[in-house]
PyMOL Python script that loads the backbone (N, CA, C, O; Angstrom):
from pymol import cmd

cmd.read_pdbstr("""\
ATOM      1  N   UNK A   1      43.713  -7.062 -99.168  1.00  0.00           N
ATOM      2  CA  UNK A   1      43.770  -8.490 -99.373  1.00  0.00           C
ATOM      3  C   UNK A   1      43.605  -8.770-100.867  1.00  0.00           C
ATOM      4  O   UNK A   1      42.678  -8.300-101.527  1.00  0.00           O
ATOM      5  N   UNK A   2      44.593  -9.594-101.380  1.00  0.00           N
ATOM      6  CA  UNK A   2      44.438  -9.584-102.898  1.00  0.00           C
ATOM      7  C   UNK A   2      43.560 -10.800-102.967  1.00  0.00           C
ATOM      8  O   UNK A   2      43.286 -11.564-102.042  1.00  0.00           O
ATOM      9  N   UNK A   3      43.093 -10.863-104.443  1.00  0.00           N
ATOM     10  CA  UNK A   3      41.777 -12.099-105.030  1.00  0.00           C
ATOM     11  C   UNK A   3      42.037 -13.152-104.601  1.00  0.00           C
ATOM     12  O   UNK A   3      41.129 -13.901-104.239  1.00  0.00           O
ATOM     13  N   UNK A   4      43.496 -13.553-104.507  1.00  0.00           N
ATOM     14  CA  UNK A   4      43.868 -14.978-104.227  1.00  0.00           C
ATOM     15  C   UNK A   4      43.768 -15.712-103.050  1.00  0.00           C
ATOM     16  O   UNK A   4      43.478 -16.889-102.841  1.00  0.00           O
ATOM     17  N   UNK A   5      44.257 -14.179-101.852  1.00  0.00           N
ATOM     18  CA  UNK A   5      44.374 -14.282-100.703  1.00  0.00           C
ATOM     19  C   UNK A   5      42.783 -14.696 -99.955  1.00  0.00           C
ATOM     20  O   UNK A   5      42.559 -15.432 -98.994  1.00  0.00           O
ATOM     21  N   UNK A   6      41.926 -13.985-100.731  1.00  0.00           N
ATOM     22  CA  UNK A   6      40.075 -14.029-100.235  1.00  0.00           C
ATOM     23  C   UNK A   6      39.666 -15.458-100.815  1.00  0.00           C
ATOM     24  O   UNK A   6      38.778 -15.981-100.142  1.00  0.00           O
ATOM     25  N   UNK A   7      40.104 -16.220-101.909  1.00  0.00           N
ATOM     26  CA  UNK A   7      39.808 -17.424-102.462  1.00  0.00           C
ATOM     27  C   UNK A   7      40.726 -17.953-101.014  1.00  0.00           C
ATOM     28  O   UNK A   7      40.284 -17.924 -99.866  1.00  0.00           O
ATOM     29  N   UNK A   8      41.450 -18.203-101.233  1.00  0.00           N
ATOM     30  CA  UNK A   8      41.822 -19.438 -99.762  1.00  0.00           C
ATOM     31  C   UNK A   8      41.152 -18.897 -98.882  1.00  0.00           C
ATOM     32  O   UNK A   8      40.381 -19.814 -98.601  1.00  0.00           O
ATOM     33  N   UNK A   9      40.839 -17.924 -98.129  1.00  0.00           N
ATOM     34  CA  UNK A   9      40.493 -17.418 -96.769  1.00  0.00           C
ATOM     35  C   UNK A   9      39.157 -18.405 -96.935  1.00  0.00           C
ATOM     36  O   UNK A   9      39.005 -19.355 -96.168  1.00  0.00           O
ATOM     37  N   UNK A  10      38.259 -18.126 -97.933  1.00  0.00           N
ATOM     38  CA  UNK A  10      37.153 -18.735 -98.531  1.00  0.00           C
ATOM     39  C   UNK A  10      36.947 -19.992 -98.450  1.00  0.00           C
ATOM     40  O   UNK A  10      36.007 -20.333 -97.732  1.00  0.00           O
ATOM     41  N   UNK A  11      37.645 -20.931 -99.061  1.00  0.00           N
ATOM     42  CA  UNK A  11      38.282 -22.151 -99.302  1.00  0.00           C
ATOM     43  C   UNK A  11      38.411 -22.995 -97.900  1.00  0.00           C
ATOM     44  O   UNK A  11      38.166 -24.179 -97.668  1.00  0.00           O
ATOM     45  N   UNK A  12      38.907 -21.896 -97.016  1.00  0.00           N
ATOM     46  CA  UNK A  12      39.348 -22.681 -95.825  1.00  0.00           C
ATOM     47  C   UNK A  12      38.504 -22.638 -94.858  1.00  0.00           C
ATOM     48  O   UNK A  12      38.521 -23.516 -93.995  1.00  0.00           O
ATOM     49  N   UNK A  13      37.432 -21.401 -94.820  1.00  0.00           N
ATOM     50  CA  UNK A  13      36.433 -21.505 -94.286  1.00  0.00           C
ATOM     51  C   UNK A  13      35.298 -22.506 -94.664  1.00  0.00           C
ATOM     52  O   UNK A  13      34.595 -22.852 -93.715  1.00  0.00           O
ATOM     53  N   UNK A  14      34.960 -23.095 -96.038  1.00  0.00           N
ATOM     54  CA  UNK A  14      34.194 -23.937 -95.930  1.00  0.00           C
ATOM     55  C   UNK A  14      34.850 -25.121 -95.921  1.00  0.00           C
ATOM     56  O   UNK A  14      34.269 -26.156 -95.593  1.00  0.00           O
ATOM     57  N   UNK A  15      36.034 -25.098 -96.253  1.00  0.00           N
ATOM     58  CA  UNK A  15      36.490 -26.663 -95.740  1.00  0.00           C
ATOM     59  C   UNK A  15      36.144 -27.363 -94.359  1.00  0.00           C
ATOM     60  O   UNK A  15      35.727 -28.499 -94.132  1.00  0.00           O
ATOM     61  N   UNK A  16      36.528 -26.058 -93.310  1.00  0.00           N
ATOM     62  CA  UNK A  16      36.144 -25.652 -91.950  1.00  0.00           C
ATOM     63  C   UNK A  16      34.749 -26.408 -91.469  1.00  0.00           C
ATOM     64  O   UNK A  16      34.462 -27.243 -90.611  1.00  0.00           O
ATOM     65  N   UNK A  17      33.975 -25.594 -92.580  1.00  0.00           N
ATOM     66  CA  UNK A  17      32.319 -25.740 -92.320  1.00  0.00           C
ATOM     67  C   UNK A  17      31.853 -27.897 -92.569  1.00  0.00           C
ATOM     68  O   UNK A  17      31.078 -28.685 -92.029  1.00  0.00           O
ATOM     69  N   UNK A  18      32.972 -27.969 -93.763  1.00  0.00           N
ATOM     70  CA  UNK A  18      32.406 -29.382 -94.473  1.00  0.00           C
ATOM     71  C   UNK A  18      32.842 -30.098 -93.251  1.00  0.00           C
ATOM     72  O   UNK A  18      31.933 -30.782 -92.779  1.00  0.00           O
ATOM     73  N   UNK A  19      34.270 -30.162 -92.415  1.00  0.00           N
ATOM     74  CA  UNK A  19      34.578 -31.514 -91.793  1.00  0.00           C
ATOM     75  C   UNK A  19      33.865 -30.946 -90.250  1.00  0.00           C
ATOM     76  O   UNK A  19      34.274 -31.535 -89.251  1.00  0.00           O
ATOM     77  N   UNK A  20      33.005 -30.025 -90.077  1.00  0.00           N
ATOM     78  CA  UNK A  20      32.076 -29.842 -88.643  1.00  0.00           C
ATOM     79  C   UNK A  20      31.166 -30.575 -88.850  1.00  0.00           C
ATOM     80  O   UNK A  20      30.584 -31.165 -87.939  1.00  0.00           O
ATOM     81  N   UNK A  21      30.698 -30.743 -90.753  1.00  0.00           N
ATOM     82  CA  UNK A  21      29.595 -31.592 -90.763  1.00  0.00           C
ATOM     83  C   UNK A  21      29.731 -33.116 -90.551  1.00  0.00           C
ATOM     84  O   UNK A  21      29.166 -33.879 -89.768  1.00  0.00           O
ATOM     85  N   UNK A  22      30.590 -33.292 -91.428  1.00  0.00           N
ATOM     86  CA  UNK A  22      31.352 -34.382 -91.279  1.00  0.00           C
ATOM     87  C   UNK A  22      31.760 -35.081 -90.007  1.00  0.00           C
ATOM     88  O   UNK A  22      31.701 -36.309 -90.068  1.00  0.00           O
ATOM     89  N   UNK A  23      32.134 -34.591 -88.947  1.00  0.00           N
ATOM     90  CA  UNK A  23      32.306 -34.740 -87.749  1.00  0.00           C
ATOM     91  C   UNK A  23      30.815 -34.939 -86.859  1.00  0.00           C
ATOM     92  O   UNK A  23      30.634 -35.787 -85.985  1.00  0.00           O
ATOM     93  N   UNK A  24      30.244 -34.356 -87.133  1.00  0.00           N
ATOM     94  CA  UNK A  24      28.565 -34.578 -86.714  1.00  0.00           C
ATOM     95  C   UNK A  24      27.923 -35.802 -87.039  1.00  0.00           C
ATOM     96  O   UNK A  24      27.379 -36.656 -86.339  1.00  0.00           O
ATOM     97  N   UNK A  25      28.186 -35.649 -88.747  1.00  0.00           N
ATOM     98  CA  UNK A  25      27.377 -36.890 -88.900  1.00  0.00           C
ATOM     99  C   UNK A  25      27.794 -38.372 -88.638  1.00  0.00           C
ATOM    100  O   UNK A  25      27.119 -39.396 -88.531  1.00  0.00           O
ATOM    101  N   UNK A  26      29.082 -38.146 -88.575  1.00  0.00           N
ATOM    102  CA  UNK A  26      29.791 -39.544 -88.201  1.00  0.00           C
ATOM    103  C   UNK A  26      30.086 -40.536 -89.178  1.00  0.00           C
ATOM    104  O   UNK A  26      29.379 -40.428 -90.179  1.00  0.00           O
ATOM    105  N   UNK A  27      30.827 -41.375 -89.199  1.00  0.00           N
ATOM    106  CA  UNK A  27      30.206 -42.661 -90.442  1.00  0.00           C
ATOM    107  C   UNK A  27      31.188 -41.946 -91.868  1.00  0.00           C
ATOM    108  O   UNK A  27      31.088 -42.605 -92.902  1.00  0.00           O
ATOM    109  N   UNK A  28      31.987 -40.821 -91.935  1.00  0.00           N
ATOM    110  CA  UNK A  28      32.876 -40.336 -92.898  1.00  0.00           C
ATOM    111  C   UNK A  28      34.393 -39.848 -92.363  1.00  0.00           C
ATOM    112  O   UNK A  28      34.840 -38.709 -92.501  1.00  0.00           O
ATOM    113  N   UNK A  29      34.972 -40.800 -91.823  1.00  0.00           N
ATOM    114  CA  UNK A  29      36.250 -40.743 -91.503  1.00  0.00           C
ATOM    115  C   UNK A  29      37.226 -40.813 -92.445  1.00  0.00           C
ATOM    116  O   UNK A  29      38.261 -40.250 -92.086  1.00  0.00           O
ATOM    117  N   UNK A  30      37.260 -41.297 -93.503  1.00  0.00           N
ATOM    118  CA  UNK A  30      38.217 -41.220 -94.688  1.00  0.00           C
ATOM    119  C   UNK A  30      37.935 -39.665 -95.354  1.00  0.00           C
ATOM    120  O   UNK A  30      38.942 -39.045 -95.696  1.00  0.00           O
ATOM    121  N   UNK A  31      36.490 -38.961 -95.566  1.00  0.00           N
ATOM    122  CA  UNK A  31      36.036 -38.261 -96.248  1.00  0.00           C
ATOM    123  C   UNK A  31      36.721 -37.011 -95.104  1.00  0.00           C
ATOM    124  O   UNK A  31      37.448 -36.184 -95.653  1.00  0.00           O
ATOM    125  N   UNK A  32      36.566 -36.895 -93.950  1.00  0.00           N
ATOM    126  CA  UNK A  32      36.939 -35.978 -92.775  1.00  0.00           C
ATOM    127  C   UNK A  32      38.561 -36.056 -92.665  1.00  0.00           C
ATOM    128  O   UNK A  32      39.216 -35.046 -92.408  1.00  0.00           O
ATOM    129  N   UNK A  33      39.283 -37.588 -92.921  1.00  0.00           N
ATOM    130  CA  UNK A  33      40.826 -37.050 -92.680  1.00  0.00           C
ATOM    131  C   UNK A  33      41.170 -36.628 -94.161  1.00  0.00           C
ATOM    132  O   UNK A  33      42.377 -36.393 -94.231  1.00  0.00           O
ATOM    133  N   UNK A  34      40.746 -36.510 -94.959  1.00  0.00           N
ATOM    134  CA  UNK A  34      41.329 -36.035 -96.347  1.00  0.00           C
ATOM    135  C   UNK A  34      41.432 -34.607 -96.393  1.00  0.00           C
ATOM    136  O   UNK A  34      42.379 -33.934 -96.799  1.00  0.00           O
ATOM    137  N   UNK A  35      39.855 -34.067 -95.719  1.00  0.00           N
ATOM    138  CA  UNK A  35      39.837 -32.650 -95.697  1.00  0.00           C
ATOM    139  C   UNK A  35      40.228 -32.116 -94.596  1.00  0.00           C
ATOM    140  O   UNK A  35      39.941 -30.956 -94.302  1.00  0.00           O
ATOM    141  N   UNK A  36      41.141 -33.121 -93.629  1.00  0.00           N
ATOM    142  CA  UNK A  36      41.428 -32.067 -92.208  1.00  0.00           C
ATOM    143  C   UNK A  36      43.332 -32.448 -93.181  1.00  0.00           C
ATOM    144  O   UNK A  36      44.373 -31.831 -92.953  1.00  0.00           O
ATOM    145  N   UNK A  37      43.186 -33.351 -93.964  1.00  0.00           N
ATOM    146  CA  UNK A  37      44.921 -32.863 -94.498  1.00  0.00           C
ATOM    147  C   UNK A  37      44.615 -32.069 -95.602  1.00  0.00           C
ATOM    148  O   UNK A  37      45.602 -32.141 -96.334  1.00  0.00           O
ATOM    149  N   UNK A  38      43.865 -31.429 -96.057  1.00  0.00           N
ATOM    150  CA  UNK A  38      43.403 -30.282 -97.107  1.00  0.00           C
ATOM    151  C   UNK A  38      43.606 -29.352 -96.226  1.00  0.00           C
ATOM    152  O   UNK A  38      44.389 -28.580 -96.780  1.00  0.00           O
ATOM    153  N   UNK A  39      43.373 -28.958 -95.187  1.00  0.00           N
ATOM    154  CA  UNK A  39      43.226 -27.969 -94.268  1.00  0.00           C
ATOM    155  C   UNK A  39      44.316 -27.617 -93.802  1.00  0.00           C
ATOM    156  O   UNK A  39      44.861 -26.541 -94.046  1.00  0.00           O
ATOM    157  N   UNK A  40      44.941 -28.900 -92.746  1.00  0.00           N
ATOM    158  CA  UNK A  40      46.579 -28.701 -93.020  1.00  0.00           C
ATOM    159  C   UNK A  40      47.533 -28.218 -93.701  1.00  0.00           C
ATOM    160  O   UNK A  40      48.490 -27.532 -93.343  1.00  0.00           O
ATOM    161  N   UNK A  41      47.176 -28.678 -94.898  1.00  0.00           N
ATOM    162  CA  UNK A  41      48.574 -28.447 -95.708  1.00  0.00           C
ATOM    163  C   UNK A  41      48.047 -26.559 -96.246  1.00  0.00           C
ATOM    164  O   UNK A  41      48.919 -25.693 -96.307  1.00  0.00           O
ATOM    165  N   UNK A  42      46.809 -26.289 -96.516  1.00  0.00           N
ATOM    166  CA  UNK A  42      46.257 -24.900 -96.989  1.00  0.00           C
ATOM    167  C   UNK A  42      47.094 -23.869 -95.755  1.00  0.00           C
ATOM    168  O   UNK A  42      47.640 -22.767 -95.813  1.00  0.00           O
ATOM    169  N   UNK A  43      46.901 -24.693 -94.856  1.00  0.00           N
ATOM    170  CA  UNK A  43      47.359 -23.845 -93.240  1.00  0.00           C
ATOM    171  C   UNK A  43      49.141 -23.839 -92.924  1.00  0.00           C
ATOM    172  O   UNK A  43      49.822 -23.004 -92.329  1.00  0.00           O
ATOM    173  N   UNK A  44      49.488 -24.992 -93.518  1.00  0.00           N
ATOM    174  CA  UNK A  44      50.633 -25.356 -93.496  1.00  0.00           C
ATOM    175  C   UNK A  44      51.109 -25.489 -92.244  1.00  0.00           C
ATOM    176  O   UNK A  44      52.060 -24.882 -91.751  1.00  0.00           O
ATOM    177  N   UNK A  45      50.003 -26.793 -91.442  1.00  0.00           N
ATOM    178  CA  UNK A  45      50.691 -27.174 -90.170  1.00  0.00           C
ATOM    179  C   UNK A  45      51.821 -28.199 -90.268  1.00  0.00           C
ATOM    180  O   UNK A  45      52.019 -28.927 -91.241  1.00  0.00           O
ATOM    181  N   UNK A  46      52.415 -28.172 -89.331  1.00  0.00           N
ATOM    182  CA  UNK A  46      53.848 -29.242 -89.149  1.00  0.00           C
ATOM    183  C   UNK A  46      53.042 -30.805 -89.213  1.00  0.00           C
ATOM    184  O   UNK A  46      51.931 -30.985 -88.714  1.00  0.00           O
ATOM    185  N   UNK A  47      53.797 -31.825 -89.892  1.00  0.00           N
ATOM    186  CA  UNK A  47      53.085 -33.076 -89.012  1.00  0.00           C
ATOM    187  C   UNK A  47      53.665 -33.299 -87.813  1.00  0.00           C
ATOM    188  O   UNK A  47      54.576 -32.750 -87.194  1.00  0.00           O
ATOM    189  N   UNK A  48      52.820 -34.385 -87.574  1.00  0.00           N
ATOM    190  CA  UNK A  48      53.269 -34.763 -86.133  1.00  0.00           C
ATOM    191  C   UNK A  48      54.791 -35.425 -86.318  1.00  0.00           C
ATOM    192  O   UNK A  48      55.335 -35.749 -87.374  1.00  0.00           O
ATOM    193  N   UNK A  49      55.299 -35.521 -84.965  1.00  0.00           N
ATOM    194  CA  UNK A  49      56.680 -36.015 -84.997  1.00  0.00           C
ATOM    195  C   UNK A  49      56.868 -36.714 -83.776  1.00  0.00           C
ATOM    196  O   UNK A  49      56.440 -36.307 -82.696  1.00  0.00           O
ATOM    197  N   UNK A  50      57.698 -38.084 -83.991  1.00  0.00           N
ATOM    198  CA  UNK A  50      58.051 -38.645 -82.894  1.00  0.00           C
ATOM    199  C   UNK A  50      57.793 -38.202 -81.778  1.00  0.00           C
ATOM    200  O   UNK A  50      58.086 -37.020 -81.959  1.00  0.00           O
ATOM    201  N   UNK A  51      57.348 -38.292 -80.408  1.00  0.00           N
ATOM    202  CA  UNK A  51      57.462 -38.086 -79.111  1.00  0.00           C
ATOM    203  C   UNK A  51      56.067 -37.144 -79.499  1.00  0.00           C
ATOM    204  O   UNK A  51      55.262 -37.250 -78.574  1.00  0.00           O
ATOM    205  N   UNK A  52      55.725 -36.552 -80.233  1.00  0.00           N
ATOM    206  CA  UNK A  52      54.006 -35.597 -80.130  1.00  0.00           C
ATOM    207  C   UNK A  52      53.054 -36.532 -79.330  1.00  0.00           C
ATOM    208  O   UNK A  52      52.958 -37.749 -79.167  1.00  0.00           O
ATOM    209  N   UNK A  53      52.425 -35.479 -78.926  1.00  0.00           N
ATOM    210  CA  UNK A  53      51.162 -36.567 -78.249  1.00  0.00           C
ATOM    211  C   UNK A  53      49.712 -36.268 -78.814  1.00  0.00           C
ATOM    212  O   UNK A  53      49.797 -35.098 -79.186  1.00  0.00           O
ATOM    213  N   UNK A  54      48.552 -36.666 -79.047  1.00  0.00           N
ATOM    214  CA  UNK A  54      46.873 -36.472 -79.321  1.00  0.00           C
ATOM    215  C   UNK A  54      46.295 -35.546 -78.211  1.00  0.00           C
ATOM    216  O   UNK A  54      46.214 -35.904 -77.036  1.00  0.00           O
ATOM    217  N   UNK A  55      46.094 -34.929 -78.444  1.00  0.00           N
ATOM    218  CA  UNK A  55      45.134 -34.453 -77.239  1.00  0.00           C
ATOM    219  C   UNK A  55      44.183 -35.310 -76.854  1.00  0.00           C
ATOM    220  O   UNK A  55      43.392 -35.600 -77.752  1.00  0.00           O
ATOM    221  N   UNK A  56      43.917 -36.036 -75.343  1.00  0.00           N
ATOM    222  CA  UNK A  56      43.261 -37.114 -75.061  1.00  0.00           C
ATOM    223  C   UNK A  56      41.752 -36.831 -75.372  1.00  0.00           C
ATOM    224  O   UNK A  56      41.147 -37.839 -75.006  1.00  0.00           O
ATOM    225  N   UNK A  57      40.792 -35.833 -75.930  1.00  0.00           N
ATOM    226  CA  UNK A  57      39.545 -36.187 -76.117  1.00  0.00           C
ATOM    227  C   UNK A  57      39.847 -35.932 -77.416  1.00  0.00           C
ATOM    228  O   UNK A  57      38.852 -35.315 -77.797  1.00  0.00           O
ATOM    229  N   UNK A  58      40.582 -36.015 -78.327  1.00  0.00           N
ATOM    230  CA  UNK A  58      40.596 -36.181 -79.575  1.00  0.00           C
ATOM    231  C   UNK A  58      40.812 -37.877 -79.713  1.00  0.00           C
ATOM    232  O   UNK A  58      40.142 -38.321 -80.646  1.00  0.00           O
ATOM    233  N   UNK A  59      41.488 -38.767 -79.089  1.00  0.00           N
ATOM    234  CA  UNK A  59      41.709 -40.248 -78.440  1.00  0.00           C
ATOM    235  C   UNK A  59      40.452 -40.855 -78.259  1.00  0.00           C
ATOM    236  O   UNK A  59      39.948 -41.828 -78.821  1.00  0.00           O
ATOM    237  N   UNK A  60      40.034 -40.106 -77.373  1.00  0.00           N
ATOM    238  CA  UNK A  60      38.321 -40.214 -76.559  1.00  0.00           C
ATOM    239  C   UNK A  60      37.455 -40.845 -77.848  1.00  0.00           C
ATOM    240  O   UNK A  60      36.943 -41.926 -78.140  1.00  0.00           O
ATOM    241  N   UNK A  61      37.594 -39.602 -78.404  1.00  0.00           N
ATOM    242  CA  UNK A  61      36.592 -39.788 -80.264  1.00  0.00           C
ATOM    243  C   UNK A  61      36.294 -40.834 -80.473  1.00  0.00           C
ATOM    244  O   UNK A  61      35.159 -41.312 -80.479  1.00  0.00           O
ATOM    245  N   UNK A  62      37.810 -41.589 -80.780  1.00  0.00           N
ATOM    246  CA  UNK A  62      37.835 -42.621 -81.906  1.00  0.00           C
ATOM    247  C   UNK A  62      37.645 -43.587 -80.925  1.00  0.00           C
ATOM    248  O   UNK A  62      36.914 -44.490 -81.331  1.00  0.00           O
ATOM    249  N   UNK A  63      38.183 -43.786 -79.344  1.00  0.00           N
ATOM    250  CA  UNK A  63      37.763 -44.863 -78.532  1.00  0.00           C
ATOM    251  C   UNK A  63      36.460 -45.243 -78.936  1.00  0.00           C
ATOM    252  O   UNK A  63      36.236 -46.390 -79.325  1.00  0.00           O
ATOM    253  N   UNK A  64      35.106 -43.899 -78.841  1.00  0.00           N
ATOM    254  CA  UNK A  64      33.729 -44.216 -78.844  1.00  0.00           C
ATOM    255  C   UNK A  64      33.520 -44.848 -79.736  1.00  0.00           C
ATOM    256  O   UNK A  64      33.052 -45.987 -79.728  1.00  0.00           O
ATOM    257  N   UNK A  65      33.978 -43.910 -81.075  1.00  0.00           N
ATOM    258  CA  UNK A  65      33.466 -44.715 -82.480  1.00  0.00           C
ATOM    259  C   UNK A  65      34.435 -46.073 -82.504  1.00  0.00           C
ATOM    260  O   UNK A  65      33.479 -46.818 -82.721  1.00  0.00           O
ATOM    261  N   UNK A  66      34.802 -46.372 -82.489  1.00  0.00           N
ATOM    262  CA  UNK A  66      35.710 -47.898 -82.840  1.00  0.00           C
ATOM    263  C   UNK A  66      34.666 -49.024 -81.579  1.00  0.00           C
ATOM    264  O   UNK A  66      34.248 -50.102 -82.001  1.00  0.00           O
ATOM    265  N   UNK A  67      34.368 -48.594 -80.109  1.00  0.00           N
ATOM    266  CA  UNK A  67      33.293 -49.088 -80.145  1.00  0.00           C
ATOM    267  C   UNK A  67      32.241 -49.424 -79.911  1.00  0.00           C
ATOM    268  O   UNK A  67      31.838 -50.438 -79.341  1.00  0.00           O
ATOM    269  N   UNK A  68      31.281 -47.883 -80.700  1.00  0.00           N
ATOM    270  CA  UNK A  68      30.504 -48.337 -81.473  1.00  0.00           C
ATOM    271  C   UNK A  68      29.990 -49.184 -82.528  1.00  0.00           C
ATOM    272  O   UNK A  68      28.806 -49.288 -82.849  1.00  0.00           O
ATOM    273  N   UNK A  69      31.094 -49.848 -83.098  1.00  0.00           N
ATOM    274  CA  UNK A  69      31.007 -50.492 -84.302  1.00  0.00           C
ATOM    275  C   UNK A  69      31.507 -52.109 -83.870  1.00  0.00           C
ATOM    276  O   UNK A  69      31.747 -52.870 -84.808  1.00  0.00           O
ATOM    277  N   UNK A  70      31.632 -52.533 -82.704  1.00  0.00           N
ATOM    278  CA  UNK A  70      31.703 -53.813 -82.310  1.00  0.00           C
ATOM    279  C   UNK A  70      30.840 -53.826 -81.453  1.00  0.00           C
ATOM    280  O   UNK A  70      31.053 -54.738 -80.654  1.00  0.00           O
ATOM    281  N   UNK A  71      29.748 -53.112 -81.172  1.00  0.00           N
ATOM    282  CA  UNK A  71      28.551 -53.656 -80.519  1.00  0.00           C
ATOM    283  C   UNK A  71      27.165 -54.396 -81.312  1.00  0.00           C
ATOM    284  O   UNK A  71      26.221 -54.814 -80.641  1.00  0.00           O
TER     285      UNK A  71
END
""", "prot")
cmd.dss("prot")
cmd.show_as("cartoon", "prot")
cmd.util.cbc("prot")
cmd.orient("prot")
């Protein structure tokens, strides 16, 4: 594995680590989708495309938090 290859492996593991925290603590949704499209693009997933669907407890999530914040 060359230097470069162990810096991203690196990189992507604590990115990994930051948006678990992030996801825990709640209350950093701008700070969590920046680094899950840091993660993406390091990973080089596809975006989504017409007709894709959410996985429904990824849906679930944001149902809770959205409201939580009108109670």
């Amino acid at each position: 594995m060359t230097e470069n290859n162990r810096s991203l492996k690196t990189a992507e593991m604590l990115m990994g680590m930051a948006l678990a925290l992030l996801d825990q603590q709640g209350g950093e949704e701008r700070s969590a989708c920046l680094l899950q499209h840091a993660l993406d693009t390091l990973r080089r997933v596809e975006p989504m495309k017409e007709g894709d669907e959410l996985d429904p407890s990824i849906l679930a999530r944001f149902e809770m938090h959205d409201a939580s914040h009108h109670e």
